[in-house]
Structure formats: structure tokens, C-alpha cells
N, C-alpha and C positions, 0 to 999 in steps of 0.2 A: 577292504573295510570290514570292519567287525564291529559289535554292536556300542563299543563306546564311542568309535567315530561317532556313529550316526545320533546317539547320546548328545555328543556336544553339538555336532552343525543342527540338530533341532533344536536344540535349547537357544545356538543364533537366531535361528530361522525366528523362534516365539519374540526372543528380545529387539529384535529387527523391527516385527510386527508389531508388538505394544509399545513400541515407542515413535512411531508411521518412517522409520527409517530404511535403510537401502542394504538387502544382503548380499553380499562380495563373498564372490567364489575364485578362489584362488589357488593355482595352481603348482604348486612346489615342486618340482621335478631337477633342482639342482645335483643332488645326488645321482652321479650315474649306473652304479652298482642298484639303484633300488628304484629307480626310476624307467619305466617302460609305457610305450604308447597303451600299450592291452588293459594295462594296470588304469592309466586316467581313464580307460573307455568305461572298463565295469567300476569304479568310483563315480562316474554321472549315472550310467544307470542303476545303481542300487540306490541313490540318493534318491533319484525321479522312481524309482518302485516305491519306496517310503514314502510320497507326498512330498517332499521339500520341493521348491521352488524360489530359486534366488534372482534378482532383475537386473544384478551385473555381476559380471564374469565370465567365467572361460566354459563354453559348453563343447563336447565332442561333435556334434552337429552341426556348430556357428559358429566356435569360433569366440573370438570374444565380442561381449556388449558392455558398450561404456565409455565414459571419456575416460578413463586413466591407464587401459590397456598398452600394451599385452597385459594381459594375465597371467600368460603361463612365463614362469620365472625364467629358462630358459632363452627366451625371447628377452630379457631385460637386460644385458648385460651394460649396456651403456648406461644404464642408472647406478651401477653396481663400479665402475668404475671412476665415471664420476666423482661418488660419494668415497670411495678408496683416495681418489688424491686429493680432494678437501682434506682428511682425513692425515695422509700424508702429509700435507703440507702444512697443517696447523697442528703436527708433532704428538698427534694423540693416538699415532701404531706404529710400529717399527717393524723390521725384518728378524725373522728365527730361523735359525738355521739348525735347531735344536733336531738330532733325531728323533724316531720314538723311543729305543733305546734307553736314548739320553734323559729323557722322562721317565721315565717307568723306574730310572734309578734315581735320581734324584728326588721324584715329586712326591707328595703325601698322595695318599689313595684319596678319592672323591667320596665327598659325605654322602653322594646320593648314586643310586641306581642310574644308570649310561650318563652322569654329570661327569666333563671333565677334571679331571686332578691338578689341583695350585698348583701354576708355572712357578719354577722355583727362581728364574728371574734371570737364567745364565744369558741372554741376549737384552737384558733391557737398556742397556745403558747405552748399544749401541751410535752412535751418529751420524748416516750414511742413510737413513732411510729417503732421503730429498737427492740422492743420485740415482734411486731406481726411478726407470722411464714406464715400466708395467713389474703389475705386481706376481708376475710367474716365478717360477723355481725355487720361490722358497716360501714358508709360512709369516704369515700380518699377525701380529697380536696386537690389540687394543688394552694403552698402558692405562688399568685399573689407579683410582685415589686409594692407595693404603690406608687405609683406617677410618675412610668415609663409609657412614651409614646411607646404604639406598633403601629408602621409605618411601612407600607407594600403599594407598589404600584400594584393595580388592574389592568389587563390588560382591564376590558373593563370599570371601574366606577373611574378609574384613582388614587389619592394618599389616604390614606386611614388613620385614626391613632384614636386611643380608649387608654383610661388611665388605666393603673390597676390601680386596687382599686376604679375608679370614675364610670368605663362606665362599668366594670365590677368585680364583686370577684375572690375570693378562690373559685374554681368551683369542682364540683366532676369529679374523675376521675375513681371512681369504688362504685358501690353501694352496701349498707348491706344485696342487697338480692345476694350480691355475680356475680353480674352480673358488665362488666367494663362499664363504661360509653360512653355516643358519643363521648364525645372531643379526649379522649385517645384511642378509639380502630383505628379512622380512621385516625386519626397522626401516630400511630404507622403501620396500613397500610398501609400508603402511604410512610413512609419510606423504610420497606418494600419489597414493588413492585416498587420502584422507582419510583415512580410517580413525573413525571417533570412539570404538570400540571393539577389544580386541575380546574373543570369545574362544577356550582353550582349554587345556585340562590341567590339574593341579598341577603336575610333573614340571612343567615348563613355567613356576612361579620365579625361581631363581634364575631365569632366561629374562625374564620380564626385567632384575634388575640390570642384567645386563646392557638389555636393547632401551634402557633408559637412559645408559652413561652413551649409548652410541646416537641417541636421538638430538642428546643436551648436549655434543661434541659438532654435531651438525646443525646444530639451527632448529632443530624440526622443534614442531609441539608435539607435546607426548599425549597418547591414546588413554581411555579409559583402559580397565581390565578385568576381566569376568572369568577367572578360572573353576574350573568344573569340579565336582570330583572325579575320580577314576571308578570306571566300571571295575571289580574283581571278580577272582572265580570263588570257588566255594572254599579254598583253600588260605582266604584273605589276599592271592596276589594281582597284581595287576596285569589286566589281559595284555596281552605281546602281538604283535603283529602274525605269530606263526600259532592262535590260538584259531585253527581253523572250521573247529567245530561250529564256534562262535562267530564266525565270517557272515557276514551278513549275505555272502552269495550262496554258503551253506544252508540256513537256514530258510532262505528261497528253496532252493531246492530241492526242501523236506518239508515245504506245502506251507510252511508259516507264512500267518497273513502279513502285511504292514501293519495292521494296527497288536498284532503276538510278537512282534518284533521291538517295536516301541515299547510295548509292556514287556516286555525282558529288560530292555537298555534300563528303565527307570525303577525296577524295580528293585526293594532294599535287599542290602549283602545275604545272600545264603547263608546257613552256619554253617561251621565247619563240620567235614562229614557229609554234606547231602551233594546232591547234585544238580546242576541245571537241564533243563530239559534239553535233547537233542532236539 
């Protein structure tokens, strides 16, 4: 974790609080290239050294607390498959059998930082998607309304709206190594657990329209949404996961308090030229 994590799940933690509602801690470990036990353990304790305290979810200790567990997303698969053949069978994702290759030459580049690039549509027509029995060895796309505006009002970046098919594709919703994708496993969590408010960082606005077409394809009610800004370094860019100085188990362990920590996360952009404190 690094200090924008802790940036947003406080800013939960506060909006949680001022409104006498319920903070969900949740566990995202689908990715197995970045996903490690060591990793959830020091994510609870750097949280619990900062003060946070949430009263459902996944703690390293216990385990999960709550009626809508598991928590840890790994543990969910049968809600994720579930919601894959509603999904399938009411004709709103098909099968891709698209390499990456076959991408990278066809597709326009992605207007945003790690966003993926517009499927260029070579599988969408398929008709065959109602003979797969599981959705393994090949990729799910969720077929996007071309030319539908998704408008959603942000509670803190205000009215929001992205095109399908322009600002984004057909996006995957389950992967050929058999693993579901982001869009779909945390829509379908947050259905779910009821999640009445999703609390996040700017990055993930154009996600938000996504897992809105995947909410109103399933039935569900759609969440509020509270996206953050992004913490930056001095340089205007946005801190990365491999910005370890700024790690919040680094800064522990160069004596900063919890409350030097928090006043880092909140505090306005450095200019450019200076530096942040070690």
C-alpha cells in the first residue's frame, strides 16, 4: 500500500462515519501474478497502524465478518459464475478468441493510462456463445450499446458520461486463463453486499461506466460513487504501485507517525522541482 491507498479507504472510513453507515473491506485477490497471502497480511496491518477500522469484511485474524461474505474474492467463484451465465444466456457477452497479437494490430491505442484499447469487434457477431457449458479457454466480452451515453453523477467529480463504443469497448468480463475479470467480479460484489456506495480513485471513472452496463444487464441496483483524486509525486504523476519510497510500510519504517502519514496522503500537489519527504 502506498499513501494514496490509504488516501481513499480513509476518506471511506470518514464517509462511512458521517453518514452512521457500514465500512466493507474487501478483498481483491483475483489476479494471481499480484495477488500473494504476505501482500493481504501487511495491507490489514498498515491499515490498523493508520487508525482505520471497518465492521465488515475480510481481516487477516478472523477471517471474514458479515452476512454477505466471503470477502476475499477468491473464495466467490460461484457468484461470478452465476452472474457469467445469466449473462450468457440473456446474450449480453460472447466468446473471443482474439489473440493479443490480434489486438495490438487491429485496436486504436487506449485514451487513458493501463485503460484497455477499443475491441475492434472481430468476434462480436459470433453465435455460439449458449453452447459453452464453462466459460474457460477463451476470453467473455461484454457486448457494449454503440453509441449509448453512460451518465452517472459523481458525488465528488460531479456529472460524468463516456460513450460506448467511442470512450470505450466490448471489454472482457472473464479471462481464458479461466479467471473473471475486474469489471465483473467487483459489480457483481457490490451487488452482492449491497454496496450503497462505491468509494475509489479517479482512475477507475471510466470503469464505473462499464460496471454500470454490467449492473443494468443483470438486474442489480447501481451504487452510488465517490471517486478520489489521485495522490501525485512532485513530478505531476500518479503514484504506481512500485513507488516504494511512498509505501506506506516504508514510511513506517522511517519513524513516521500515523497521523505524518495522513498528512502526506492529504496534502496539496508539490510543485514541480521539489520533493517529498522521505
Amino acid at each position: 500500500m502506498h499513501i494514496g491507498h490509504a488516501r481513499t479507504f480513509w476518506i471511506a472510513a470518514e464517509r462511512a462515519s458521517k453518514h452512521r453507515g457500514t465500512l466493507i473491506l474487501r478483498n481483491e485477490d483475483l489476479d494471481p501474478q499480484r495477488s500473494r497471502a504476505e501482500f493481504a497480511r501487511a495491507m490489514i496491518e498498515d491499515l490498523q497502524w493508520l487508525g482505520i477500522r471497518w465492521t465488515e469484511g475480510w481481516s487477516a485474524e478472523h477471517g471474514s465478518a458479515g452476512n454477505c461474505g466471503p470477502y476475499v474474492q477468491s473464495e466467490r467463484r460461484r457468484f461470478y459464475l452465476e452472474a457469467w451465465r445469466q449473462l450468457r444466456d440473456g446474450g449480453s457477452i460472447y466468446p473471443c478468441t482474439c489473440s493479443r497479437k490480434d489486438l495490438q494490430q487491429s485496436a486504436s491505442a487506449p485514451n487513458d493510462l493501463d485503460d484497455e484499447p477499443v475491441y475492434p469487434g472481430r468476434c462480436r457477431e459470433r453465435g455460439d456463445a449458449i453452447e459453452f457449458e464453462k466459460p474457460a479457454d477463451v476470453n467473455w466480452r461484454f457486448r457494449v450499446p454503440d453509441g449509448e451515453a453512460i451518465a452517472f453523477t459523481d458525488l465528488n467529480m460531479g456529472e460524468q458520461s463516456y460513450v460506448a463504443g467511442r470512450d470505450f469497448g466490448d471489454f472482457l468480463v472473464w479471462r481464458r486463463d479461466d479467471v473473471p475479470a475486474y469489471q465483473m467480479a467487483v459489480a457483481v460484489d457490490d451487488a452482492a453486499m449491497r454496496i450503497t456506495e462505491v468509494v475509489r480513485g479517479s482512475d477507475l471513472l471510466k470503469s464505473t461506466a462499464r460496471q454500470i452496463l454490467l449492473l443494468r444487464a443483470l438486474g442489480c441496483a447501481i451504487p452510488d460513487y465517490f471517486h478520489c483524486e489521485l495522490v501525485r509525486d512532485a513530478a505531476g504523476q500518479r503514484l504506481a504501485k512500485r513507488a516504494d519510497a511512498l509505501s506506506i510500510r516504508h514510511l513506517r519504517e522511517s519513524g513516521m507517525s500515523p497521523e505524518g502519514v495522513l498528512e502526506l496522503a492529504f496534502r496539496p500537489p508539490a510543485p514541480a522541482g521539489s520533493n517529498l519527504p522521505e
